[in-house]
C-alpha positions in Angstrom: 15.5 -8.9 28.6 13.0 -10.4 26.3 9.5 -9.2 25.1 7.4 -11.2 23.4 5.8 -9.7 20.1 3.1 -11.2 17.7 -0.1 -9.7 16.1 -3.4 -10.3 16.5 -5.9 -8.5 14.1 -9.7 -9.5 15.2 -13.0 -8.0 15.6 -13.1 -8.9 19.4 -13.5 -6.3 21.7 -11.3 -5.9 24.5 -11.7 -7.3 28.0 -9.3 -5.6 29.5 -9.3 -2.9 32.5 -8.5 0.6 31.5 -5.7 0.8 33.9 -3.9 -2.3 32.9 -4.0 -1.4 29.1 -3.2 2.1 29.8 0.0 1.1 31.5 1.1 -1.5 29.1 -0.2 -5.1 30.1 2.7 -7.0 31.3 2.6 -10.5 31.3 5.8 -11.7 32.6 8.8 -9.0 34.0 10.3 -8.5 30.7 7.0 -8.7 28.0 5.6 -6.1 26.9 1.8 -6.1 25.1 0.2 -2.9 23.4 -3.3 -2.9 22.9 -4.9 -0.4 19.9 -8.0 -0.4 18.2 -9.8 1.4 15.8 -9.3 2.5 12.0 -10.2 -0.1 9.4 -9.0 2.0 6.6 -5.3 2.0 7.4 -5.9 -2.0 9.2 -3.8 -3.7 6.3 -0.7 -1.8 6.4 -1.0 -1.5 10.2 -1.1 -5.5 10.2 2.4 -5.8 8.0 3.7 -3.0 10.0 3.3 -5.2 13.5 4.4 -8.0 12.0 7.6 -6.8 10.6 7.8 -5.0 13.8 7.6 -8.7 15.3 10.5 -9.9 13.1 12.8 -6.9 14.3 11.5 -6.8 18.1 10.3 -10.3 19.4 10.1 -8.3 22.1 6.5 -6.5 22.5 3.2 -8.2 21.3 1.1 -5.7 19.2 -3.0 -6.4 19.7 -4.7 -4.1 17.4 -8.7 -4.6 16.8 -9.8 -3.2 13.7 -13.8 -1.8 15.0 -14.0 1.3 12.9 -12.7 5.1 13.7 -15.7 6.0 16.1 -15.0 2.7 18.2 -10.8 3.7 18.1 -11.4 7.0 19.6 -14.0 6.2 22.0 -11.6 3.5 23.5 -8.8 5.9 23.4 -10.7 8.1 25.5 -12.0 5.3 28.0 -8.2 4.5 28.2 -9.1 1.1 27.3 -5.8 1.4 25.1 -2.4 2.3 24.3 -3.1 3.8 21.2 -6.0 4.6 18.9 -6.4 5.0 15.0 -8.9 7.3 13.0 -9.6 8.1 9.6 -11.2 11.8 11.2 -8.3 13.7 13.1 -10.0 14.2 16.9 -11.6 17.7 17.4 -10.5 19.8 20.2 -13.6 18.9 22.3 -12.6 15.0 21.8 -9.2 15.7 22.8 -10.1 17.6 26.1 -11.7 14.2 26.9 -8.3 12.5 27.9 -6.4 13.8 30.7 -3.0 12.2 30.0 -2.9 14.6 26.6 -3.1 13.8 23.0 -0.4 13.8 19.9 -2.2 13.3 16.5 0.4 11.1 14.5 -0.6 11.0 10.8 0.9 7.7 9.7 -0.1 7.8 6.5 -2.8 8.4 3.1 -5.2 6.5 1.2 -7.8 7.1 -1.5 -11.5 6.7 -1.2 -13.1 4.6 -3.9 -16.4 3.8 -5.4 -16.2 0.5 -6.1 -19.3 -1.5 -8.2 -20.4 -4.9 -9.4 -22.5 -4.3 -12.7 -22.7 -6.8 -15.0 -22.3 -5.5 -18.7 -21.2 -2.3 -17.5 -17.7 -0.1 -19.2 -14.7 -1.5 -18.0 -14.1 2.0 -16.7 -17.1 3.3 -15.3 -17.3 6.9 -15.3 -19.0 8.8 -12.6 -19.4 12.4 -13.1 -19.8 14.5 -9.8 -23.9 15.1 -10.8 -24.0 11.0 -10.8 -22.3 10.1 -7.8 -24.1 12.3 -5.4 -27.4 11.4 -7.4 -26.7 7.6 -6.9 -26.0 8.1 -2.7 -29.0 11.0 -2.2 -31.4 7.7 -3.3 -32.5 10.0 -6.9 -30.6 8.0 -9.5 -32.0 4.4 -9.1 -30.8 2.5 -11.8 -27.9 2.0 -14.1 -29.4 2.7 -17.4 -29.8 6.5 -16.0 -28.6 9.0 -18.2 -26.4 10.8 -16.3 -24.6 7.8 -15.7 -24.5 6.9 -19.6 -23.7 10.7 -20.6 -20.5 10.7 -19.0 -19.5 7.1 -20.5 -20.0 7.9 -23.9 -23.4 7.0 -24.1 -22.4 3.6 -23.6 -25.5 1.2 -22.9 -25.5 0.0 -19.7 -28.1 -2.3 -18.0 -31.0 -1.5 -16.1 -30.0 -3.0 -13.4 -31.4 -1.5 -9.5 -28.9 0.5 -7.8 -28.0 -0.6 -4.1 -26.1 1.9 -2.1 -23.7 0.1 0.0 -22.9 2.0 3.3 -21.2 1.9 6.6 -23.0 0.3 9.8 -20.4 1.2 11.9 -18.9 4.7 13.1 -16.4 5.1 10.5 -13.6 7.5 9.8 -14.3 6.4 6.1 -17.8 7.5 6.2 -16.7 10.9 7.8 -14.0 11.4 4.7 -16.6 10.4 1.8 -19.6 12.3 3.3 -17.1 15.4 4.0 -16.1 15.4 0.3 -20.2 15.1 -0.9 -20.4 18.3 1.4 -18.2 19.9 0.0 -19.4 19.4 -3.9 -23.2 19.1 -3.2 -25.1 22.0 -1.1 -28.1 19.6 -1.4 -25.9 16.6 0.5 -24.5 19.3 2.9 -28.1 20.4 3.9 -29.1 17.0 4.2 -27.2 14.1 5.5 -24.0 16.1 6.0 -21.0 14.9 6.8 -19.8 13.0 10.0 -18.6 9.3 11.1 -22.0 8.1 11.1 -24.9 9.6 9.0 -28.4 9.1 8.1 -28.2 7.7 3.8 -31.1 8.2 2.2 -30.7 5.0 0.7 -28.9 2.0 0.7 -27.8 -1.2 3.0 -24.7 -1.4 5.3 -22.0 -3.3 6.2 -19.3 -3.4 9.2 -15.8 -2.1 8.3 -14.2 -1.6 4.8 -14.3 -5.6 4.7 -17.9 -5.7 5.2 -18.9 -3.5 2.3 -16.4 -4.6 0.0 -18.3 -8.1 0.8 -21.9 -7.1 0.0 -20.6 -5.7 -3.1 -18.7 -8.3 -4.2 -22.3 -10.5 -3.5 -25.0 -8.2 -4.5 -25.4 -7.2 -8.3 -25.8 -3.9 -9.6 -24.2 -2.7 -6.0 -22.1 0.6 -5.0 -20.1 1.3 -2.0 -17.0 3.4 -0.8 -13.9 1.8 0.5 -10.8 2.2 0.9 -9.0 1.8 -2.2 -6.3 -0.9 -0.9 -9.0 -3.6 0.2 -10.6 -2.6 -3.2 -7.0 -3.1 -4.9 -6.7 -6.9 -3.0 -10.1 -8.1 -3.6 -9.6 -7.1 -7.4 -13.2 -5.2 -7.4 -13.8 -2.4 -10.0 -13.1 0.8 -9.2 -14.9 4.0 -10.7 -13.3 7.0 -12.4 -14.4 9.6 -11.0 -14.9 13.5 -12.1 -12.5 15.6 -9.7 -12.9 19.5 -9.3 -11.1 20.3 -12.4 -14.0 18.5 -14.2 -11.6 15.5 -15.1 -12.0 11.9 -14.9 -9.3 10.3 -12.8 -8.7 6.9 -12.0 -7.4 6.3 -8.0 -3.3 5.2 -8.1 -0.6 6.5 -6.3 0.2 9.5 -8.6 -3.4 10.9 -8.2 -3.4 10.3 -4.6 -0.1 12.0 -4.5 -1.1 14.7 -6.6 -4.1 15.4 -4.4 -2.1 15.2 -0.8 0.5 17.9 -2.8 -2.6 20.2 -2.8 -2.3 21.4 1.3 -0.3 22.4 3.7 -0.1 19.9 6.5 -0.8 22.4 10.0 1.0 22.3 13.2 -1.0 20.6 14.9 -1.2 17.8 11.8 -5.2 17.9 11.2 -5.6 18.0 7.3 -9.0 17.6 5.7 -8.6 17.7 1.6 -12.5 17.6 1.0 -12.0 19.0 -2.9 -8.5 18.7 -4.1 -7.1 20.7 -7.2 -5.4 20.1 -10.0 -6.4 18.2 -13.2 -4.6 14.9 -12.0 -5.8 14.9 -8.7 -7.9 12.3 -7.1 -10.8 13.8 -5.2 -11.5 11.9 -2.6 -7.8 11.1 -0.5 -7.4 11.2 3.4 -4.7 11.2 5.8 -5.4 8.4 8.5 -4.2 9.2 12.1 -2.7 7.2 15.1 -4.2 8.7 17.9 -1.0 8.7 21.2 -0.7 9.8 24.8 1.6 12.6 25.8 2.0 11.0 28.9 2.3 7.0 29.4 2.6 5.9 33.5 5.2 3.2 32.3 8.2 4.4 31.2 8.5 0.9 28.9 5.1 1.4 27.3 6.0 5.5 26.2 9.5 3.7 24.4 7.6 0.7 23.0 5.2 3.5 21.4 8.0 5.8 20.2 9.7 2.8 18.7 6.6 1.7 17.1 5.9 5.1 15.6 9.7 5.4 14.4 9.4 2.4 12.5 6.5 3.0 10.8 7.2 6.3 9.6 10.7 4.7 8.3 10.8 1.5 7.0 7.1 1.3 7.1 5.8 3.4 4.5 7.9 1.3 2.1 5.1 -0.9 2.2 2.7 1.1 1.6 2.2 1.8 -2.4 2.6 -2.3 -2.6 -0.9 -2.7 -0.2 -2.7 0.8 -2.0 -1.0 3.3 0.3 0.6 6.8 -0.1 3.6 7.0 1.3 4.3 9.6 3.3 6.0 13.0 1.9 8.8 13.7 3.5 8.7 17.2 4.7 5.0 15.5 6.5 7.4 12.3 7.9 9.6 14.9 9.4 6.5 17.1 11.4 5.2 13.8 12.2 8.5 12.5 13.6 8.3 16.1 16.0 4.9 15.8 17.2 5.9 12.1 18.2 8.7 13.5 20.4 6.1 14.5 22.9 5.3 10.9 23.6 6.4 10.3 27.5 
């Protein structure tokens, strides 16, 4: 038998029928093609995952869109897909949507970032918690503020005009970062709150982690949250952020680590770590989900999926610190491996 396996990562949306992507679309008797959509967040390991997947399986042709969280689980519902992928684990209510069952896969971590472009500012910026909510509730406007300069040693930074960078699109990203300024700002919590798509108070958006990370890159005295692997590739500066402890903590593997080592991953694998704890713990770190079907009609398409989950929870998350991943622990690759067992 032969399957024919490739990757195509694009911001297209899909033209095809629910039923034919739900039951694998088969383009000859012995090809395979899954279709998945969703996530940005997790996009660049997803992409080296498929294609070392093509390497080992020139078998099965991978087509996964990155259009944001809101968009993956929407389609996932619709049955536009085979699988989905979300920053924001699916609620209950979401789940009840899709009558061929749901298994939440965590596949793996990341770290949420403020990254900046200011000109003459510290090499490593300092946020305290007071300054980073300020700057996104619209009430700290420039950079010469001195909550800003308080935490950096006073240093003298310019005067420089904020701009808030912010999601356009439903984004799992946007529900992790807004969850976390919840959780350390009753004033945020009473106002925007948290969820994949909020109201800022301030600010201009882009589409997708790549979107923001571009208007900051082009617009001076800028601020967004990404994800801290497209901040890592693009080389863009990354704030040090306060953490509950009331310490200053640069985002690397070993704080994102330290923060994951701070819960208990449930049963049913939905983990929010809103606040983490510990003196060398990054605040703001996520777990990012594949979203499966308990129950595939073609027999081929459940395997394909299993097989595609068993790699990347194996040799997969070895590529994950090198692209600003965390891999996975191993007592979580182990539930995660379980859950996946449901797949039919």
């Amino acid at each position: 038998m032969k399957l024919t396996v490739g990757i195509v990562f694009s911001m297209a949306l899909l033209l095809c029928t629910s039923v034919a992507i739900r039951n694998g679309a088969v383009s000859a008797a012995d090809n395979i093609t899954l279709q998945g959509t969703g996530a940005t967040f997790p996009a660049p390991l997803y992409q080296k995952w498929f294609s070392e997947y093509n390497k080992l399986h020139p078998e099965v042709e991978v087509n996964y869109q990155a259009l944001g969280s809101g968009a993956g689980v929407k389609q996932f519902q619709q049955g536009l897909v085979n699988f989905g992928a979300s920053d924001a684990a699916m609620t209950d209510d979401e789940i009840k949507a899709v009558k061929d069952g749901v298994v939440l896969l965590p596949m793996t971590a990341g770290s949420i970032v403020l990254s900046y472009n200011v000109p003459g500012a510290p090499a490593e910026l300092k946020l305290s918690r007071e300054a980073y909510v300020g700057i996104f509730l619209g009430k700290i406007k420039s950079w010469d503020d001195p909550a800003i300069a308080k935490a950096n040693g006073g240093a003298k930074l310019p005067a420089t005009k904020i701009t808030v960078v912010t999601r356009s699109d439903g984004s799992g990203t946007t529900f992790v970062f807004t969850t976390h300024l919840s959780a350390i700002s009753p004033e945020w919590k009473a106002g925007p709150g948290a969820g994949k798509s909020v109201n800022f108070p301030v600010g201009v958006a882009g589409k997708g982690n790549p979107g923001v990370t571009a208007l900051i890159k082009q617009t001076p005295g800028a601020i967004g949250y990404v994800e801290y692997g497209y901040a890592l590739q693009t080389k863009m500066p990354m704030a040090v952020l306060e953490n509950h402890d009331g310490k200053y903590v640069k985002a690397d593997l070993a704080s994102g680590q330290n923060a994951l080592a701070t819960v208990e991953l449930p049963e049913n694998l939905r983990a929010w770590i809103p606040d983490p704890q510990g003196a060398e713990a990054y605040p703001i770190v996520t777990y990012t989900w594949l979203l499966c079907y308990k129950k595939y009609q073609d027999p081929k398409v459940a395997q394909t999926v299993k097989d595609l989950v068993s790699y990347g929870l194996g040799d997969g998350q070895k590529d994950s610190a090198a692209l600003g991943y965390i891999p996975l622990p191993a007592n979580v690759v182990d539930k995660v491996k379980k859950a996946a067992a449901q797949i039919s």
